[in-house]
N, C-alpha and C positions, 0 to 999 in steps of 0.2 A: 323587571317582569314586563313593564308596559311596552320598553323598548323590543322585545321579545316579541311581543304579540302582535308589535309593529312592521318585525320583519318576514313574521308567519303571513300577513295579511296581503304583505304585499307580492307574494309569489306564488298565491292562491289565484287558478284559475280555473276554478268551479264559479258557477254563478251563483253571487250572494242569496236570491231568489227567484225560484222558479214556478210559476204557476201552469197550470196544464184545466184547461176546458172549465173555470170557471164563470159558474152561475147563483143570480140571487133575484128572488123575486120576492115582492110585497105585496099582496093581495092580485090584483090585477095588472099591476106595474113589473117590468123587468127591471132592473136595476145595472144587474151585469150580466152579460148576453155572451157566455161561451169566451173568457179571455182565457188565451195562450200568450206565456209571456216569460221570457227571459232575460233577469237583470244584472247587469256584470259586476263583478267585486270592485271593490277601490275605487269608485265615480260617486260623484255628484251627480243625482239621476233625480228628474225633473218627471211626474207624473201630471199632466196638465189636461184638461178640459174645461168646455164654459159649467154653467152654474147648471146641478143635476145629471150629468156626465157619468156619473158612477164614480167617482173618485174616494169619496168618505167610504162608500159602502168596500169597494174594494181593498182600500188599507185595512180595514177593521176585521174582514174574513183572512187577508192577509197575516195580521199580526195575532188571529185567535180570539179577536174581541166579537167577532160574528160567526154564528157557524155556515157553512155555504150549501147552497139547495147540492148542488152537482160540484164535482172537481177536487183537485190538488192542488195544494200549495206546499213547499220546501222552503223552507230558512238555512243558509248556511247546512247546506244538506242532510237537515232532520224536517221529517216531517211536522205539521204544524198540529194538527188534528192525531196522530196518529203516536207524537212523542212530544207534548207541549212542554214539559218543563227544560226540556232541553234548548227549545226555540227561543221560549220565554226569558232563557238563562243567557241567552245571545242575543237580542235584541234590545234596545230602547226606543220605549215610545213616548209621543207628545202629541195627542189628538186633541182632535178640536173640540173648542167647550169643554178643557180638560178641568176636571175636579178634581182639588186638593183638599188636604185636611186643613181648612183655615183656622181654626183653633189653634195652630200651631206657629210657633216662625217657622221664618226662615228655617236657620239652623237646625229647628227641630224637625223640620220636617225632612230635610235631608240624613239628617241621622236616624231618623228611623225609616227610610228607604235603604240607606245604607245597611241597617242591621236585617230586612228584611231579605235583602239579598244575599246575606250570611256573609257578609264583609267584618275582620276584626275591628273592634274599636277604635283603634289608633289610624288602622288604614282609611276608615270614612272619616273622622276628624279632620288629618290629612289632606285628603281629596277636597271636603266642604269647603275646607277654608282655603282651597286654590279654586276649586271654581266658583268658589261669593265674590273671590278676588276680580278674578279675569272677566265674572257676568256682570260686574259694578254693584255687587250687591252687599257689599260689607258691613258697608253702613246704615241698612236696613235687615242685618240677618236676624235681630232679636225684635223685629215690629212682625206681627202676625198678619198670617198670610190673607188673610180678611181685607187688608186694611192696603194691601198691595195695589196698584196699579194694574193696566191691563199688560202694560211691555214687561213691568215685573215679573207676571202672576207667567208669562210666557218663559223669561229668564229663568226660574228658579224653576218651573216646570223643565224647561232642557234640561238644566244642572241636574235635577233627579233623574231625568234619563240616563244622563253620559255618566251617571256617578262609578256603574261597577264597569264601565269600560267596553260595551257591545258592541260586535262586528259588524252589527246593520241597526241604523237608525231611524226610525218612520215618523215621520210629520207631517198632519195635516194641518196646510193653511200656517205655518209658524209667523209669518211677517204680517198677519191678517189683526190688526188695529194697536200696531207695533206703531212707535214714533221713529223718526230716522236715526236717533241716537243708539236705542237698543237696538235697532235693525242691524246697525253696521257691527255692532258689540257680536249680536249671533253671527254672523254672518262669517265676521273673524272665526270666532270659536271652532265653526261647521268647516271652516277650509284648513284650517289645524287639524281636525279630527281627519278629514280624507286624506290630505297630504300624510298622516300614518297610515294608511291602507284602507282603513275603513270605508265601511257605506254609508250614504246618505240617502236615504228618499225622501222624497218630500212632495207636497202635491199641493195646487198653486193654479191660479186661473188670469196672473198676472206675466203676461209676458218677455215684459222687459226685466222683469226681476230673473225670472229662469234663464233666459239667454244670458242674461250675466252672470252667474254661478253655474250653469249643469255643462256638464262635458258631455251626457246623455240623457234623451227625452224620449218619451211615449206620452201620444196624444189618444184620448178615450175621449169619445162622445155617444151618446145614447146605449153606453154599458159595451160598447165595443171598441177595440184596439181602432185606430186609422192608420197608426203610422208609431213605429219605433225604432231608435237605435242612435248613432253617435248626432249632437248635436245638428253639424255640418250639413250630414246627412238626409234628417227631415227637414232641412229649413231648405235644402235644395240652393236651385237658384234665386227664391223668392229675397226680396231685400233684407226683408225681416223675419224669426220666428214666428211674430202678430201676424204676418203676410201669410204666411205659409200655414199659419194655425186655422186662418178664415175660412182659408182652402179645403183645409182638410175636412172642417165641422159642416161645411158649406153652408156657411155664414154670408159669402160675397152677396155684393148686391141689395142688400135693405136697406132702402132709404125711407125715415121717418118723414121725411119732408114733406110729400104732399098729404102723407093720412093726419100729418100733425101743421094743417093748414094756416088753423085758428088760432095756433099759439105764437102770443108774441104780438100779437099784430092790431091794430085797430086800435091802438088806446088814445 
C-alpha cells in the first residue's frame, strides 16, 4: 500500500499547499501580512526568515493549530478550517517546543499515536519498530520520554509524525538544538520520505542547512512573502542563499563595529 501511495504522490500536480491572503495579528503586532502562496508536491520546500519573520505563526494557522484573522489555506486540496479532519488525516506535524506525553516511552508513546489515528495494531507495532530502528532509537524505546534528550525528544517526535504515512510534512525549526549525529539521522529519514513523493516543509533561519536540502524556498520577513520558488531561482546570481537571503530581508550593511567600539579593547 505504501508503495501505492508512493506512486499516487508522485504524479500529483496539484499543489501540496495553497494559502490565499493570509493574516494574523496579536494585539498591535501583525504577525502575517496578507501571504499568498503556493507549494509544489514532492519537494523539500525550505520556509526561511530571520528571528520573528512570521514563520511559527504561519505553520500553525497553516496546519490548523491557529486560527487566522483573514484567508485560506488548503492541504492536499481540503480545506484546512472548512474540513479539518481530512487535512489533519494528511498531514504530519513536529512544532516547536513540541509536547509529548512524557509519562510514557518511547514505544508507548508511538503506539498510542498509532491507535489514535486508527491504524490496526499490528500495523503500528510494524511501523514503531522500523522507525525506533532507522531514528536510532531502539535502545531507548522503553526509557520514558522525560528522561529523553533534546535530539531524542525531536527523533521520536518525527517518528510520531511519519507514523500513519502523511502527504505533507511541517516542521518548525526540526535541527534546532539537534547534535550532528541525529541531525544527519533526520536528515536521511526526510530525503527517504520525498524521494516517495511526499512533502516536506520545514521552517529554518539557518542557511546553509536549507541550501543543502530544499529543491524550493520562500523567504518571509515582517509576515510577508519577498521572494519564492525553485531553489536556483531565489538565490539568483547571488553566491549564496545567506547572500541572497540578506538581500531580500535588507539586512546588507550593519556593521556592529563602530557602535560596538568599547568591546574588546583596552584591557
Amino acid at each position: 500500500m505504501a508503495a501505492a501511495e508512493g506512486a499516487n504522490r508522485a504524479v500529483t500536480t496539484a499543489p501540496a499547499v495553497r494559502i490565499e491572503g493570509l493574516w494574523k495579528r496579536f494585539g498591535d503586532q501583525i504577525a502575517v501580512a496578507g501571504v499568498d502562496l503556493e507549494l509544489p508536491a514532492g519537494q523539500f520546500i525550505g520556509l526561511v526568515g530571520p528571528n520573528g519573520a512570521g514563520k511559527t505563526t504561519t505553520l500553525s494557522m497553516v496546519t490548523g493549530l491557529l486560527r487566522p484573522d483573514m484567508g485560506r489555506v488548503e492541504v492536499a486540496g481540503h480545506d484546512v478550517w472548512q474540513d479539518p479532519a481530512a487535512v489533519k488525516a494528511r498531514i504530519g506535524v513536529l512544532p516547536e517546543g513540541l509536547r509529548l506525553f512524557e509519562r510514557l516511552s518511547g514505544r508507548e508513546l508511538l503506539d498510542y499515536m498509532g491507535r489514535l489515528r486508527g491504524l490496526p495494531g499490528d500495523e503500528v507495532d510494524k511501523r514503531a519498530t522500523q522507525l525506533l530502528d532507522v531514528l536510532d532509537l531502539t535502545g531507548s524505546q522503553h526509557k520514558l520520554v522525560v528522561d529523553y534528550s533534546t535530539g531524542m525528544r525531536k527523533k521520536i517526535g518525527l517518528a510520531a509524525a511519519l507514523l500513519h504515512n502523511p502527504e505533507v510534512l511541517f516542521l518548525d525549526e526540526p535541527f534546532e538544538g539537534v547534535d550532528p549525529v541525529s541531525a544527519q539521522t533526520i536528515r536521511g529519514v526526510l530525503e527517504r520520505y520525498t524521494g516517495s513523493g511526499a512533502t516536506v516543509v520545514f521552517s529554518s533561519h539557518v542557511m546553509e542547512l536549507v541550501e543543502s536540502l530544499c529543491d524550493w524556498v520562500a523567504v518571509l520577513a515582517a509576515g510577508r512573502i519577498r521572494a519564492a520558488g525553485p531553489l536556483a531561482e531565489v538565490r539568483g546570481d547571488a553566491p549564496s542563499l545567506q547572500q541572497a537571503f540578506l538581500e531580500l530581508v535588507g539586512a546588507q550593511g550593519r556593521d556592529a563595529g563602530e557602535a560596538l567600539d568599547w568591546l574588546g579593547g583596552g584591557r
